[in-house]
C-alpha angles and dihedrals in degrees: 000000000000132000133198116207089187123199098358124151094251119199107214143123131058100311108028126244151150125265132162103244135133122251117220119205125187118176105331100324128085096235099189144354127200140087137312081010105190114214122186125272117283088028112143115240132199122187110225085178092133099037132073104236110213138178109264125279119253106217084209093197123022137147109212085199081067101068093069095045090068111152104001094098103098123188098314141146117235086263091057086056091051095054089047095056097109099053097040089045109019133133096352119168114240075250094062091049091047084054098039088047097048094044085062094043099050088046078055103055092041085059098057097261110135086179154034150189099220118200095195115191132162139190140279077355150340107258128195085242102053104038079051085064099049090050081048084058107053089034095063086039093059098220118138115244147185094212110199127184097227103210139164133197093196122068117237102233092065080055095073116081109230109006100111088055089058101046126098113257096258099057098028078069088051083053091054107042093058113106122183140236100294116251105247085056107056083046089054091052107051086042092055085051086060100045097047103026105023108108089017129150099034082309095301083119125060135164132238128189108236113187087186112220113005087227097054086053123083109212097253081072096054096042087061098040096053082053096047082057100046096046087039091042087225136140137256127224127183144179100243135208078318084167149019094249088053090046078044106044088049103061088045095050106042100006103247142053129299093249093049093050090043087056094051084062097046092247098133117071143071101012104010118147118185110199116221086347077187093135098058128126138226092256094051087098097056093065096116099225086038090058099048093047081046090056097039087060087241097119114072140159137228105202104189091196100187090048083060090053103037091048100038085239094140114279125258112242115246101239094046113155098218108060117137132198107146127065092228125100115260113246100222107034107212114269112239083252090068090032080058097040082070102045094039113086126213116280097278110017128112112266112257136160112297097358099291118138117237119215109279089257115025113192125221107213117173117240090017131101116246105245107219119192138163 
C-alpha cells in the first residue's frame, strides 16, 4: 500500500530545514522525498500544502500506569507520590493497564510522538498479564516503544534517610515488616518480557531492563540487570538523582554518587538512558567509566523539566545541553565543559541541581511543595 503527502513544508536535511517536497510511503517505509513525486495510479494522496511535515517525535521518558492517575497527585513532593503509589496505581486489572496504557499512546500520536521509552510499574507488582496488556496496547495503537518492566528490590521507605526514626512505634513496625519482591524474581521477570516481547509487533516493540530508582536497588540487582542487558543486548533506562533525598540517601548509603555507583555495576554505557539526571554534581563526568560512555554518545538523558518543577524536585535549567526528545542518537554528545556549564551555579549563588539559585533561605514544609527561583 502506497501514500502521497503531496506540497508540504518538509524538515528535513543537515541542517534542517524546511522545503516544499512530497513525501512518498510505501508499506511502512518513506521511499522518496522531493518535488513533483509520481506515484502510481490509485495512490491516495493528502496535501499537506498548508502543514510542515516532520520525522516523528521520540517521548524520551513516559509511565503508561500514569494516564489513568490524572488529577489524583495534590501538592506533593516526588517522595509524597511515592508514598501514595499505592493509592494512585493499586489493584488494577491487566484491563485497566491496557486502557491506561492506550489513553497515553494515542495522546502521544496526536501530538506528533511516534515513539516512545515506557517505565511500566505497577502496584503492589509487575505481573506477566498485565505487562502483556500493556505490550497489547501499544501494539493496536501502532506507536513504537521501548517497553521496560520498572522494578525495585528495596522498599522505598528504607530509601529515605531518616523516616523510620520519625515514625510512631506502631507504624514504624509495619515499616519494618515490608519485604520486597525478592531479587531472582524481578530478574526473571524482566527476563521473561525480552525473550517473549522483545522484537514484537513487526519491531515496533521492543524491551528494556529498569531498575527503577538505583537506590531502591541492592547491588545484586544491578549487577543482573547490567548482564540481562549485555547477554539481551538491550538498554537500560532509570529514574536518576531525580531528587535531592535520593543524591542524599546514596552517599550515605554507599558513600558516593549515583553515577558512580551506577558505573561500578557496569550500568552506564551503550544504551543507557538516565530519567530527570537534575541532582548531579561537577565531578560526575570524571568517573572513568562515566566519561568513556559520555564520549561514545551512549549516555543520554531524558530531563523531563516540568516533572522537576511539578514535583519540587530542583528545576532544569532551560539551556540545558542534554534535552532529548527524539529517539535518535545525537550526533554531537555534550563535552564535559557543557556538561559542567548546567551543574555549575553562578559565582556566589547556593549550589542547587542544574545551576539554578534557590531562594536565600528555602523552607522545608511538609506536605508543600518547595518553591526555586533565580
Amino acid at each position: 500500500m502506497a501514500l502521497l503527502i503531496r506540497g508540504g513544508q518538509v524538515l528535513a536535511g543537515t541542517p534542517a530545514a524546511l522545503t516544499r517536497s512530497d513525501v512518498l510511503v510505501e508499506g511502512d517505509r518513506i521511499a522518496a522525498v522531493g518535488p513533483g513525486l509520481a506515484a502510481r495510479e490509485g495512490t491516495p494522496v493528502i496535501d499537506a500544502s498548508a502543514h510542515i511535515v516532520l520525522p516523528g517525535l521520540g517521548n524520551a521518558h513516559t509511565h503508561a500506569a500514569s494516564h489513568l492517575a490524572r488529577g489524583r497527585a495534590g501538592n506533593w513532593t516526588l517522595e509524597d507520590l511515592l508514598t501514595h503509589s499505592a493509592a494512585n496505581y493499586g489493584f488494577r486489572t491487566p484491563e485497566d493497564e491496557y486502557l491506561s496504557a492506550a489513553i497515553g499512546a494515542i495522546e502521544m500520536l496526536k501530538t506528533g510522538c511516534t515513539s516512545a521509552y515506557d517505565l511500566y510499574m505497577a502496584v503492589p507488582a509487575i505481573t506477566d498479564e498485565a505487562f502483556e496488556a500493556v505490550v497489547r496496547a501499544y501494539t493496536d495503537v501502532g506507536l513504537r516503544v521501548v517497553l521496560a518492566p520498572a522494578v525495585a528490590d528495596v522498599v522505598f521507605y528504607q530509601t529515605v534517610p531518616g523516616l523510620t526514626d520519625q515514625l510512631p512505634a506502631d507504624l514504624r513496625r509495619t515499616v519494618e515488616e515490608m519485604q520486597p519482591a525478592p531479587t531472582k524474581g524481578l530478574l526473571g521477570l524482566t527476563e521473561r518480557a525480552i525473550r517473549r516481547w522483545h522484537g514484537g509487533a513487526d519491531g515496533r516493540v521492543r524491551i528494556g531492563v529498569a531498575p527503577t530508582i538505583p537506590n531502591q536497588a541492592t547491588d545484586e540487582f544491578l549487577d543482573g540487570c547490567a548482564a540481562l542487558a549485555r547477554e539481551y543486548g538491550v538498554g537500560i533506562h532509570t529514574h536518576l538523582a531525580e531528587s535531592k533525598v535520593q543524591a542524599v540517601e546514596s552517599r550515605r548509603r554507599w558513600g558516593k554518587s549515583i553515577v558512580a555507583r551506577l558505573a561500578d555495576h557496569g550500568i552506564l554505557g551503550p544504551g543507557f538512558v538516565g530519567a530527570h539526571s537534575i541532582w548531579l554534581t561537577d565531578d560526575e563526568p570524571t568517573t572513568p567509566v562515566a566519561t568513556c560512555a559520555w564520549a561514545a554518545g551512549s549516555r543520554r538523558c531524558a530531563r523531563c523539566s516540568i516533572a522537576g518543577w511539578r514535583w519540587a524536585s530542583g528545576p532544569t535549567a532551560p539551556s540545558a545541553p542534554t534535552t532529548r526528545t527524539s529517539s535518535r542518537r545525537s550526533a554531537s554528545p555534550p563535552s564535559s565543559a557543557r556538561f559542567a556549564s548546567r551543574t555549575r551555579p553562578p559565582a556566589g549563588s547556593t549550589r542547587t541541581p542544574s545551576g539554578a539559585s534557590p531562594p536565600a533561605a528555602p523552607r522545608v514544609c511538609s506536605g508543600r511543595r518547595a518553591i526555586w527561583a533565580r
